[in-house]
C-alpha positions, 0 to 999 in steps of 0.5 A: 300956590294952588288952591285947594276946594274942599267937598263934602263926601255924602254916603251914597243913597242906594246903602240906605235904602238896602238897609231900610229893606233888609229887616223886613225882608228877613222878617217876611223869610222868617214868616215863610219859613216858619209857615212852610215849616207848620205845614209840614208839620200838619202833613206828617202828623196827620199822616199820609193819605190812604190809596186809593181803593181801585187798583191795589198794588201787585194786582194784575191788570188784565188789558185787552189787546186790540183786534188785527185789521187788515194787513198794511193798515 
């Protein structure tokens, strides 16, 4: 007749460690998004900026052309 040992079978490490890690990284996701959120938030309430006063669009642009110089240069 054969012996039989028995083991004890433990719950591997790395499935606590997940676990320990997961509420505070959904907890950091969450601040994140909810900063991103407020930031967005601020932009459109505040409203967009103005352009700038320069160059106003549809305005032409007059640019010189430069000079010939010597043929084969």
């Amino acid at each position: 007749m054969a012996s039989t040992i028995e083991v004890p079978v433990s719950r591997p490490v790395r499935l606590q460690q997940q676990r320990r890690f997961r509420a505070p990284i959904a907890a950091v996701a969450t601040v994140v998004l909810a900063v991103t959120a407020a930031l967005i938030f601020i932009a459109v309430s505040r409203g967009l900026a103005p352009a700038p006063i320069g160059h106003r669009t549809g305005t032409a642009v007059i640019v010189p052309r430069p000079t010939p110089g010597p043929f084969g240069s």
